[in-house]
C-alpha positions, 0 to 999 in steps of 0.5 A: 698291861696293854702292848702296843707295837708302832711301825712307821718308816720315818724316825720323826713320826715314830718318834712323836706317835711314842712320846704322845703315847708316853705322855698318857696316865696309863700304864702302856708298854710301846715298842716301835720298829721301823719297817712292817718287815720288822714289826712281823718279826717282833710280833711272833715275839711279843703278843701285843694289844694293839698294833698302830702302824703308818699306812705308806711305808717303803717295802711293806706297807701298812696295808700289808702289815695290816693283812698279815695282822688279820690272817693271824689266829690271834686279832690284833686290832690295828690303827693306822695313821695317815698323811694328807695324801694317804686318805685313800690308803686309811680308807682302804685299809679300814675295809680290810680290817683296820680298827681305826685310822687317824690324820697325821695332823690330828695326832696329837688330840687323837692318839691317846683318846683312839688307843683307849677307845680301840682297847675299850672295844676290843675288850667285849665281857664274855659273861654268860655266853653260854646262855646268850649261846641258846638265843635265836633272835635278840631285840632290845631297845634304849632310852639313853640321857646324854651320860657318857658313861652309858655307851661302854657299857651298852657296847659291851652287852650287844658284843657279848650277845653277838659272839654268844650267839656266834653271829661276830668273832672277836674281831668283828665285835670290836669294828662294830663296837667303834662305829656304835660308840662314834655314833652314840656319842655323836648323837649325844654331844652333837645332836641332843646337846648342840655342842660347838665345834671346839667343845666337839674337839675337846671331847672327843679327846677325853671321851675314853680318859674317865675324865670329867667333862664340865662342857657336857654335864653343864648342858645336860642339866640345861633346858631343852638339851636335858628334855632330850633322849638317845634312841638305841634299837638293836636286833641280833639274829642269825644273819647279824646285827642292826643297831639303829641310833636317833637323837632328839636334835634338829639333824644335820644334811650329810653333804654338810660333813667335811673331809676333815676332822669333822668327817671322820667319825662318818668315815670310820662308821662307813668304813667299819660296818657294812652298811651305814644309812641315815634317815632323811632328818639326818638324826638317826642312823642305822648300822648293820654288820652281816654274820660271819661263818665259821671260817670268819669269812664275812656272809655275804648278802643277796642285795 
């Protein structure tokens, strides 16, 4: 059963973050604290899942909280939330390690959809990692149908690769995993299906709740969009991993993507790989997530 620790400063926000959290059909245990002073304390108590924590906070801030988390022998992914005048932070604290981050305001459509989508990742199937421990070099290639139900379990074959050949830890496996699902699923419900804005919204807070959602099975079995494929390239070798995702859509121009709820899944990719870069149609993407050592400091690379 997953435990999930929540910090925030302000009783209001805390309290709205815990009942959304309660509101959801999963079996969850929450605890909440009111200081990251307090949640550093619980957490040599309890060994919790998932830590979701306010980004500004008096004293300890989340960013703290969120370095402490990570010189830990046990990763613990970490979601922060954000205000309007915290994007920064959230941005931040996402190239210090953070697994996700989410608008205050977003909330309520995004909370349960982004502890399950975390929780998903951070699971990577450790199955045959003594033979993927013998590979030198891995490279496959995908012809997804817009099934939503494809992306988990791709995710969960590229990360079993990467730790079994030792190229990601644990915790680098589950960033990476998050930017490959925001990416696919884009590809899939923006590119190749052409979906509105609101039916995006919808979706992306029901992606990781096993529900069945009738707007994508509707225009999957409809012509073009049924005609239409996602493209997954992944390499792994000793120096890390590139996965390279096109859609058959038209694209889109990058400067198009708003700060807002429609940005976010191109921030967090940005922000959760080391190199994120688009081809000039704007229907692919290609992301990279360099070796870690032993020591899990990141390699670095000669530019």
């Amino acid at each position: 059963m997953p435990m999930l620790l929540v910090a925030d400063d302000s009783a209001v926000d805390r309290m709205v973050i815990v009942e959304l959290l309660k509101k959801e059909p999963l079996d969850w245990l929450v605890e909440q604290v009111s200081s990251a002073e307090e949640a550093v304390k619980l957490m040599r108590e309890i060994a919790f899942d998932i830590v979701i924590t306010d980004v500004l906070m008096e004293g300890m801030s989340g960013l703290d909280l969120l370095n402490h988390v990570h010189r830990q022998p046990r990763k613990v992914p970490v979601i922060v939330v954000s205000g309007h005048d915290s994007r920064d932070a959230a941005i931040e604290a996402l190239k210090h390690g953070a697994a996700n981050y989410i608008p205050k305001p977003s909330l309520p459509a995004l909370l349960g959809e982004t502890v399950r989508q975390v929780l998903e990742a951070a699971t990577a199937e450790k199955n045959h990692q003594r033979l993927s421990g013998t590979a030198e070099d891995m490279r496959i290639h995908f012809k997804l149908a817009n099934d939503l139900t494809l992306i988990h379990p791709l995710i969960g074959m590229i990360q079993e690769m990467a730790q079994g050949m030792q190229v990601l830890d644990l915790d680098s496996c589950t960033r990476l995993g998050i930017a490959i699902d925001e990416a696919i699923s884009n590809a899939m419900c923006h590119g190749n299906l052409q979906l509105s804005s609101e039916d995006m919204v919808y979706v992306r807070s029901h992606l990781h709740d096993k529900r069945r959602l009738v707007v994508v099975e509707e225009r999957r079995a409809q012509a073009p969009y049924c005609d239409r494929f996602v493209h997954v390239a992944c390499r792994i070798t000793g120096e890390g991993v590139k996965v390279s995702i096109r859609d058959d859509g038209s694209g889109f121009s990058l400067d198009e993507v708003s700060h807002d709820g429609s940005g976010r899944g191109v921030t967090l990719i940005q922000n959760l790989v080391d190199k994120a870069t688009f081809n000039q149609a704007g229907n692919e993407i290609t992301l990279i997530k360099y070796a870690v050592t032993p020591d899990h400091a990141p390699l670095v690379k000669a530019s």
